[in-house]
C-alpha positions, 0 to 999 in steps of 0.5 A: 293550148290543149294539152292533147292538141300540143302532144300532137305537134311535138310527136312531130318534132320529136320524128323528125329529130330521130331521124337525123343523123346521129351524132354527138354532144359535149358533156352536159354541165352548168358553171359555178357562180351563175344562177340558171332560171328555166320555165317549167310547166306540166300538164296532165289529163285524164280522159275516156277511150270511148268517145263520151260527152265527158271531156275529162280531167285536165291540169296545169302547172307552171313554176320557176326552176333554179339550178346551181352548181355547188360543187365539180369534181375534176372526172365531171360529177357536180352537185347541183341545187334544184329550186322551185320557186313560184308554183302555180296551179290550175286546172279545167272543171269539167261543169265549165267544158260545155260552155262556150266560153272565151279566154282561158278557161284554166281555174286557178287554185290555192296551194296552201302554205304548207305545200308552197313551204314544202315545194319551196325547199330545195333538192340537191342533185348527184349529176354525172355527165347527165346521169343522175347519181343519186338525189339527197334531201328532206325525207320527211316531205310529203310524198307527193311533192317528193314525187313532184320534185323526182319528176323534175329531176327524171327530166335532166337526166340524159346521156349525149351518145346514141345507144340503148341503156337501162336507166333508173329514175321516177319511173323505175328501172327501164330500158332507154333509147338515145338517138343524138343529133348535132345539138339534140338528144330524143330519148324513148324509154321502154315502160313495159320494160320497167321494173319498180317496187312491187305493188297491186295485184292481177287476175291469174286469166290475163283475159280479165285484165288490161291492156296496157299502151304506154309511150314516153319520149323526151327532147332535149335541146342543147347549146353547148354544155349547157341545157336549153329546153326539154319536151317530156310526152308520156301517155297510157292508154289502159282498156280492158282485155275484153272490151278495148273501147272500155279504157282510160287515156292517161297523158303528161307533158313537161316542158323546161326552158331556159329563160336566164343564166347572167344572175349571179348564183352561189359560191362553189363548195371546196372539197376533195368528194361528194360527202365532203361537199354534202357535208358543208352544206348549213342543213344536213340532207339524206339520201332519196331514192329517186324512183317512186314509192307507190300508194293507193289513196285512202278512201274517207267517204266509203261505207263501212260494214260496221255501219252495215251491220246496224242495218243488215237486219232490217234489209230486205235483200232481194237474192235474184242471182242472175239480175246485176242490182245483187251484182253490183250489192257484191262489189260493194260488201268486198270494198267493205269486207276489204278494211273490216276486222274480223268480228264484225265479219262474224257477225255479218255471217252469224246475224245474216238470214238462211237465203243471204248467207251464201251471198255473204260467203261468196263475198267474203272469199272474194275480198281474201282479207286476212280478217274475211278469211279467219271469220269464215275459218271460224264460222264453217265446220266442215264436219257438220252435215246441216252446214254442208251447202255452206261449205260446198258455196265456200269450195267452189267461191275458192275455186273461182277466185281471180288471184288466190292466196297461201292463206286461202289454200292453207285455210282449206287444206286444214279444213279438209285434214283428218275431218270426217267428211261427207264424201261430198265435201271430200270430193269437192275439197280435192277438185278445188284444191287442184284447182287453187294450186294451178292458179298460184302457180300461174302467178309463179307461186308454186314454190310456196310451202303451202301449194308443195304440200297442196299438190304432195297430198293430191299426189301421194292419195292417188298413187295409193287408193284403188277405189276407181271413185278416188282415183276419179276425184284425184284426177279431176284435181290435176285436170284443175291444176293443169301442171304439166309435170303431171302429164307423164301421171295422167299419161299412165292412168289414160292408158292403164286405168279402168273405164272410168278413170281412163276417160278422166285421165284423157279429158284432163289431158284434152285441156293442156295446150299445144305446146304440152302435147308433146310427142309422147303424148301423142304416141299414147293418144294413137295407141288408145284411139287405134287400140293397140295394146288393150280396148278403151271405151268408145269416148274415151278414144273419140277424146283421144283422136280429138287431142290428135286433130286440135294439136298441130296434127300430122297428116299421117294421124289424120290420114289414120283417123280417117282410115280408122272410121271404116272400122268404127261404129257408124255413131263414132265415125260419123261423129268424128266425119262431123268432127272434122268437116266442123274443123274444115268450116272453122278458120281458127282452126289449127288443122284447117289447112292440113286437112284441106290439102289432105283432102284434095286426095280423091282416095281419101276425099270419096264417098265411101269414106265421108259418108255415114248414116248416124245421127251423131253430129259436131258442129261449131261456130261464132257466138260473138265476133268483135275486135277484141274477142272471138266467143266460139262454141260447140255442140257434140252429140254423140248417140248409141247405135239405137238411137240413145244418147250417149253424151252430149258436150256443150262447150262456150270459149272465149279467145281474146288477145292470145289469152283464152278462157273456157267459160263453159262446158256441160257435159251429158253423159248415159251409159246402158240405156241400150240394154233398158230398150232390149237391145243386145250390146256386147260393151261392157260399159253399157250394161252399167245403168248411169246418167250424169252430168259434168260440168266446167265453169271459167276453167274450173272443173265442177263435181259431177252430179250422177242423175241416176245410177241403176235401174230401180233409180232410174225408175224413181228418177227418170220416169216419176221425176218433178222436172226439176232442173239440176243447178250447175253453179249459182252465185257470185264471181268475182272475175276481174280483180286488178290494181296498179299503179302508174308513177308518170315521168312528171312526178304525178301518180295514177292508179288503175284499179278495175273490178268485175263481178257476175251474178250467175245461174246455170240450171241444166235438166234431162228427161229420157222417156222409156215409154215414149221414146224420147229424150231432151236436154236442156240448160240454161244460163243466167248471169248480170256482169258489172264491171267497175273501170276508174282511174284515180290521179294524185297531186299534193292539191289536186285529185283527179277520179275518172270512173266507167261502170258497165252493166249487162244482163244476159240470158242463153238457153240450149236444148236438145229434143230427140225422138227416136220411136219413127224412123228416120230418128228426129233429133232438133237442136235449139240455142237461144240467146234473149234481148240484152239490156245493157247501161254504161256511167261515166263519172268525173271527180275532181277535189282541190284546196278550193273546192269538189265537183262531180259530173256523171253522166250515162247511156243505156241500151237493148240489144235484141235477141237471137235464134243461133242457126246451126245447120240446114238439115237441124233447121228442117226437123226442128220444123217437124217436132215442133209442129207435132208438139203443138199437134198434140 
């Protein structure tokens, strides 16, 4: 029978025993001087989630068990002897699944006389009152078919009274619950409660990890003392956080029956203890712990980068960043870089052409190795001005890592200690470290020497420099640390700071979460949105006001900030109405409801209040809506009183299963255009002449890039520029990085391991024409995501793989036009997203004593592109520019 299909019969059974009335058994023991022979069997599978042609990876086997009692003690502990005789061993090629074929279509396979020698030997069990004490045997056994034989041993474990325990066996440490009947016992063991021995490695963002649904539940039918049968069914079902369709089904079912107990079996052993009777025994035996060690199978077929050197000269390597062939180029050099030694990585980056050099850096931070790491601390020298984007590509491949190392940190907090640095390198140096000791501490590592001394430094520069730029880049770092004991620190420089410093500190603020928006917080917010104690620059209070409104705000602050707008400039009230009506229409909102029962109030829902002439406007709504993942973005645009942009925020977030990433957000900001065009301002901000942008890619905030700064730059820049656009971020990300084992209650071990690159390219550009008055933004993304899903499961003569490769290509541009010599002021927002193609391949292996197969198969698609509709009245001067642009 099916595997699968049985597994559905049992669920059957196995509800309808818990749902007995509880009860409770005599204790469980076998009697001295009879041989008690079971049946036993176990079959495995390996299948996709999705539904594919590919059936998937199936086995079985089935053996004699002996079971002997060679010592009682008179408190109910026995020594038993566990024997397994007649192994046999199939399993179902896939190339055979298609074929319509009769009879079983199991393959029967040889196990080898050494593993039928190994599996023959027996395992003496510890058992008390069916609790397994402890396991002793040979030690030096393969460690699979240790694993086999802690299996079969996890299976007769179970206690007769009703209750919830923690048990230890194959699995781990886990929580179990017994429901007990007149002569049955339903065990359920919790496995994401276990715990085991420390192995594999995680994304610090969950939202780049997996889902894991394991379920595990035994039956045991007794009669008597004495066992009759018992039904194992575990299963896990691993998918991707993101994409749940994108997973791997992992299913083992064990079934023991007794088949015989009249045989005559061995002798009893006298003796007074456990050791005693140990002891008699003719071969010494030691102590096995009975739950799994895991390991990851070693790879004989991969590709080495010493082999990779003899031809690295001779490739042509095509760079294009944004297509997923380099992407996929990625995850092959990490697999490589993962078991190189150093030199050979030296060599790699020293013999590597001008245009591969990043490509190879990238890697080689990615693969964190502890020769990788060494290579790069050697090749770079921070110093060195001609290696300056060199350094700058290895900065930000730290910042981006998935799971970050001490060893990562500590290479960069040597590198940027007493160095005489470009200002910058320094700048950027310091946001990354921010950035690195936020992530090791998300992964419960901030007691490391390493990330004290990393946060020490940040801290210790900023409460002593005075240089306003300093104090910028210190908090920008803690805006990437995102540590909430240093919130009071932001609150301080937030509400003390000069202009600058002030909006740094508010922005960093902006990104914790609600349960860190404490009260305090709160109370600084309204007090620089309101100007109670000094004046703030218009941003910066709009930031304020944002923090109130999107942390479970109270009626009161958004009753004061709608009372507050009558005492803004039109641009700042009608950006915050907007605000606010943009909140009204997002569901997912946490102020919706609060603003919608306040709005009832006719004295606040009027006219008067709700309608302002600007053109400054905040709009959000859903890039991409699935089960699994809801892709918001939102655009603001906030303007002068003239009509001048003021700063501009694109912001793209990712929400997936309670976890949430930032994965973009470009900020446009200029300030003093104002005083360029004649017009009077009494801000004292303004009369600064600057244009620069700032940027945040998957949580990790970039160095602003200053366009201009100054008239006679501007003049060099603005109105005699090339056009060219300014790169954000170009390279390679390694975005999901995932390892872990799963030891089954069968003795079989499965191991997921999940890998996920992107190729990306983010260019962003303004051009502000004085004479022509006219302004536009644009920019634009790129990117080619591979993601690497395989699940390996091992045996001592059988090794099932089961792999999904999905890949995309991808293409987004955004662009604001505003021209502002007419009245009424044009402004037109555009947000694009091109065709999508997109490929998927599945593949199976399977390798056994007698032979090798591998099946893969694939699909591939177009999805087409898309204009994003913003709003009606955007849609209506869209049409006008555009029609005088062809025009002219």
């Amino acid at each position: 029978m099916n595997p699968l299909a049985a597994a559905e019969k049992s669920w059957l059974i196995f509800s309808l025993f818990a749902c007995t009335a509880e009860g409770s058994l005599q204790m469980p023991s076998f009697q001295p001087g009879i041989l008690y022979q079971y049946h036993y069997s176990l079959d495995a599978q390996l299948g996709y989630v999705p539904k594919v042609s590919l059936q998937g990876s199936w086995m079985r086997t089935e053996a004699l068990v002996h079971v002997q009692l060679l010592w009682k003690s008179q408190a109910g502990e026995q020594l038993l002897q566990v024997q397994i005789q007649n192994l046999k061993f199939s399993h179902e090629p896939e190339r055979e699944k298609n074929q319509n074929a009769t009879g079983d279509p199991f393959t029967e396979t040889t196990l080898g006389k050494e593993n039928t020698a190994e599996l023959q030997l027996p395992v003496f069990l510890h058992w008390n009152n069916g609790k397994v004490e402890g396991i002793y045997g040979d030690r030096e056994e393969k460690p699979l078919i240790l694993d086999l034989k802690r299996g079969l041993i996890s299976l007769l474990q179970f206690q007769p009274h009703a209750g919830r325990i923690t048990e230890e066996d194959i699995s781990g440490s886990c929580k179990v619950t017994y429901t007990v009947s007149k002569d049955s016992v339903v065990k359920t063991k919790d496995l994401q409660e276990c715990t085991r021995p420390r192995f594999g490695f995680t994304s610090v963002n969950k939202i780049f990890g997996v889902q894991l649904q394991p379920i595990s539940r035994s039956l045991y039918l007794m009669k008597g003392s004495v066992i009759q049968s018992v039904l194992s069914e575990e299963s896990h079902v691993v998918s991707l956080t993101l994409r749940s369709s994108t997973g791997i089904v992992i299913t083992s079912r064990q079934q023991l029956e007794l088949m015989s107990s009249s045989m005559p079996g061995l002798a009893e052993i006298s003796g007074q203890s456990l050791q005693e009777a140990l002891d008699s025994l003719l071969e010494k035996h030691q102590p096995i712990s009975l739950v799994s060690q895991p390991f990851k199978r070693i790879c004989t077929q991969c590709s080495s980068l010493k082999d990779y050197l003899k031809t690295v000269g001779n490739r042509r390597v095509k760079m294009d960043i944004s297509k997923v062939s380099t992407t996929w180029q990625f995850h092959r050099l990490i697999q490589m870089l993962h078991s190189a030694k150093k030199r050979d990585v030296l060599q790699l980056l020293r013999k590597a052409s001008e245009k591969t050099v990043p490509f190879f850096i990238d890697a080689a931070v990615a693969a964190q190795s502890t020769a990788s790491l060494a290579a790069l601390s050697e090749f770079l020298d921070f110093s060195n001005k001609k290696q300056e984007p060199l350094v700058e590509k290895f900065l930000y491949a730290a910042a981006f890592s998935p799971r970050p190392s001490k060893e990562l940190l500590r290479l960069l907090l040597d590198k940027l200690n007493g160095k005489q640095l470009t200002p910058a390198i320094w700048e950027t140096g310091i946001i990354v470290t921010g950035s690195l000791v936020g992530k090791l501490c998300r992964m419960k590592l901030c007691g490391l020497q390493e990330v004290e001394l990393g946060m020490e430094t940040v801290l210790r520069r900023l409460s002593e420099t005075e240089e306003e730029s300093e104090m910028v880049t210190y908090l920008l770092s803690l805006k990437n640390a995102l540590l909430p004991e240093t919130i009071p620190i932001l609150l301080n420089y937030a509400e003390e700071g000069s202009a600058a410093v002030s909006g740094t500190a508010v922005s960093a603020l902006q990104r914790f979460s609600t349960q860190h928006i404490t009260g305090e917080v709160k109370k600084a917010m309204r007090r620089i949105f309101h100007e109670k104690m000094r004046k703030y620059e218009k941003t910066c209070r709009l930031t304020a006001a944002e923090i109130l409104l999107d942390n479970e705000p109270l009626p009161m602050d958004i009753t004061n900030i709608l009372l507050g707008t009558r005492e803004l400039e039109t641009e700042m009230a009608t950006f915050l109405l907007s605000k606010i009506q943009s909140s009204l229409h997002s569901p997912h909102h946490p102020a919706r409801k609060a603003m919608e029962e306040l709005l009832k109030d006719p004295w606040i829902n009027n006219y008067s209040y709700l309608s302002k002439a600007g053109i400054s406007s905040s709009f959000s709504g859903p890039l991409t809506v699935t089960k699994d993942v809801l892709f918001p973005f939102t655009l603001d645009l906030l303007f002068t009183e003239v009509g001048l942009l003021r700063k501009s925020v694109s912001d793209f977030l990712l929400l997936s299963h309670g976890h949430q990433l930032q994965a973009a957000q470009v900020t446009f900001e200029a300030k003093g255009l104002d005083s360029v065009m004649g017009e009077n301002t009494n801000e004292e901000e303004e009369q600064q002449l600057m244009a620069g942008m700032s940027a945040i890619v998957f949580d990790v905030q970039l160095r602003p890039v200053v366009f201009f700064q100054g008239y006679t730059d501007l003049m060099a820049k603005v109105l005699l520029s090339s056009e060219e656009p300014t790169n954000v971020i170009k390279g390679n990300v390694l975005l999901m990085d995932h390892q872990q084992a799963i030891p089954l209650q069968s003795g079989l071990q499965a191991v997921v391991e999940l890998q996920g690159g992107l190729g990306i390219d983010i260019s962003a550009n303004i051009d502000v024409n004085i004479w022509e008055q006219e302004s536009k933004t644009e920019i634009r993304t790129r990117g080619g995501l591979a993601i690497d899903f395989q699940a390996e499961l091992d045996a001592p003569f059988f090794q099932a793989s089961l792999r999904s490769q999905t890949e995309v290509e991808t293409a987004l541009n955004f662009a604001t036009a505003l021209r502002f010599s007419g009245s009424p002021m044009l402004m037109c927002l555009q947000l694009n997203e091109e065709q999508l193609p997109y490929r998927e391949i599945f593949t199976i292996s399977e390798t056994s004593v007698n032979q090798s197969i591998t099946v893969r198969k694939g699909r591939r698609g177009m999805l087409a592109g898309r204009d994003f509709a913003l709003h009606t009245a955007n849609s209506e001067m869209c049409k006008i520019l555009l029609a005088e642009e062809k025009d002219e």
